[in-house]
C-alpha positions in Angstrom: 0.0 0.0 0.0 2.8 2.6 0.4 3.9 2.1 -2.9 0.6 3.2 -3.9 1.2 6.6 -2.1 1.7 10.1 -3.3 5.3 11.5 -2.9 4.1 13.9 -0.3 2.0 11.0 1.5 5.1 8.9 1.5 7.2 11.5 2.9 5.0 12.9 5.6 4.5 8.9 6.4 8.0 8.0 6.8 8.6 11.9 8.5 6.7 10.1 11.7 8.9 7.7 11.7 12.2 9.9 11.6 13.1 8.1 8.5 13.6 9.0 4.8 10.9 7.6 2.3 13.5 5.8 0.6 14.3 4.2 3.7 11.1 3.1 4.7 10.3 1.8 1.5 13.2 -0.7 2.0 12.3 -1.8 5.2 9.0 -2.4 4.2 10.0 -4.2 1.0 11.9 -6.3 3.1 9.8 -6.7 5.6 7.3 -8.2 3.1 9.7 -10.8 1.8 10.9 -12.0 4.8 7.1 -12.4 5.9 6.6 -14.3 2.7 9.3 -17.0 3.4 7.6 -17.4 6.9 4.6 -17.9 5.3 5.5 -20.3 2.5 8.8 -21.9 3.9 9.2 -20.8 7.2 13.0 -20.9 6.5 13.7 -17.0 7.7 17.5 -17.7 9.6 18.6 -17.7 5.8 17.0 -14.2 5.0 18.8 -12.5 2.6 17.8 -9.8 0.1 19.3 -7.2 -2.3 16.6 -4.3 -1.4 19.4 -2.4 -0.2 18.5 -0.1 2.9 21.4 2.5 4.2 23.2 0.2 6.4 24.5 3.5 8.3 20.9 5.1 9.0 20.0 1.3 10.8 23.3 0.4 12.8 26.3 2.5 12.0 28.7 -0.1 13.7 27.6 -3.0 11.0 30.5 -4.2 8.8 29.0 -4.7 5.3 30.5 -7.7 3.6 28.0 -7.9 0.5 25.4 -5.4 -0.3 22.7 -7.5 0.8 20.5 -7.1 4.0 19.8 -9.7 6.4 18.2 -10.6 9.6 20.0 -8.9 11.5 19.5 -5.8 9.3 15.8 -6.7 9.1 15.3 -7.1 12.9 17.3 -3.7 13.4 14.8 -2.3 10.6 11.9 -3.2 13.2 13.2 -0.5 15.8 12.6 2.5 13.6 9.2 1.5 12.9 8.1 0.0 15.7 7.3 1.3 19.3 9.9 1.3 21.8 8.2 -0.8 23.8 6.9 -3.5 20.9 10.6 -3.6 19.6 11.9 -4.3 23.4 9.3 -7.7 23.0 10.4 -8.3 19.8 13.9 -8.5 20.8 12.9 -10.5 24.3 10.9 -13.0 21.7 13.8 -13.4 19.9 16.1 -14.0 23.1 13.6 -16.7 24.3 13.5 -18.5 20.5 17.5 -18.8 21.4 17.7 -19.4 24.8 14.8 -22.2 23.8 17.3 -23.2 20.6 20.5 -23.6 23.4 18.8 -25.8 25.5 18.4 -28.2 22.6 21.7 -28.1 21.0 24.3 -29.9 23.0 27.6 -29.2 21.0 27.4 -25.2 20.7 25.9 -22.1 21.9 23.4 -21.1 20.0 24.7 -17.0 20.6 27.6 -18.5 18.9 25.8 -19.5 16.0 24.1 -16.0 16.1 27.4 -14.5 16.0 28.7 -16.3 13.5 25.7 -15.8 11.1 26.0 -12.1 11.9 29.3 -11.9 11.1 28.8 -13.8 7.2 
């Protein structure tokens, strides 16, 4: 739907949001794909997509190896458009899903993993 917009809808939408229209654009492109692989092949630690969003306007401390936003981009996406509070569950949702995840894995931490995918 926000494709659909007028320029000066777009802009005085994404204004709220402290965000360029551009911006919000891409996160909400990518937002939309990673909710479609959820949907159809619930295969989302994988998310990768070349809807480039301005790495620097998201987390300024993220080394960029290859153009391409992931979940960790996507997840860090979710605070500028999301409530402080909703983003603070979202990120408490996400630390249960590990802490649930290291429990069953008997060889590594599962924050390893994390790490390591971050860092590909």
């Amino acid at each position: 739907m926000y494709g659909l917009l007028k320029q000066p809808d777009k802009n005085e939408t994404a204004k709220k949001i402290n965000a360029s229209s551009k911006l919000l654009k891409h996160i909400l492109i990518n937002a939309t794909l990673a909710r479609n692989i959820c949907v159809h092949s619930d295969r989302l630690f994988y998310f990768h997509s070349r809807f480039f969003m301005t790495f620097s306007l998201i987390d300024n401390t993220y080394k960029v190896n290859n153009n391409s936003n992931n979940l960790y981009m996507l997840i860090r996406s979710m605070e500028k458009i999301l409530s402080k509070q909703d983003y603070n569950d979202l990120i408490n949702s996400i630390n249960k899903k590990f802490d649930k995840l290291n429990k069953l894995i008997k060889l590594l931490n599962a924050r390893i993993i994390l790490k390591i995918y971050i860092n590909c």
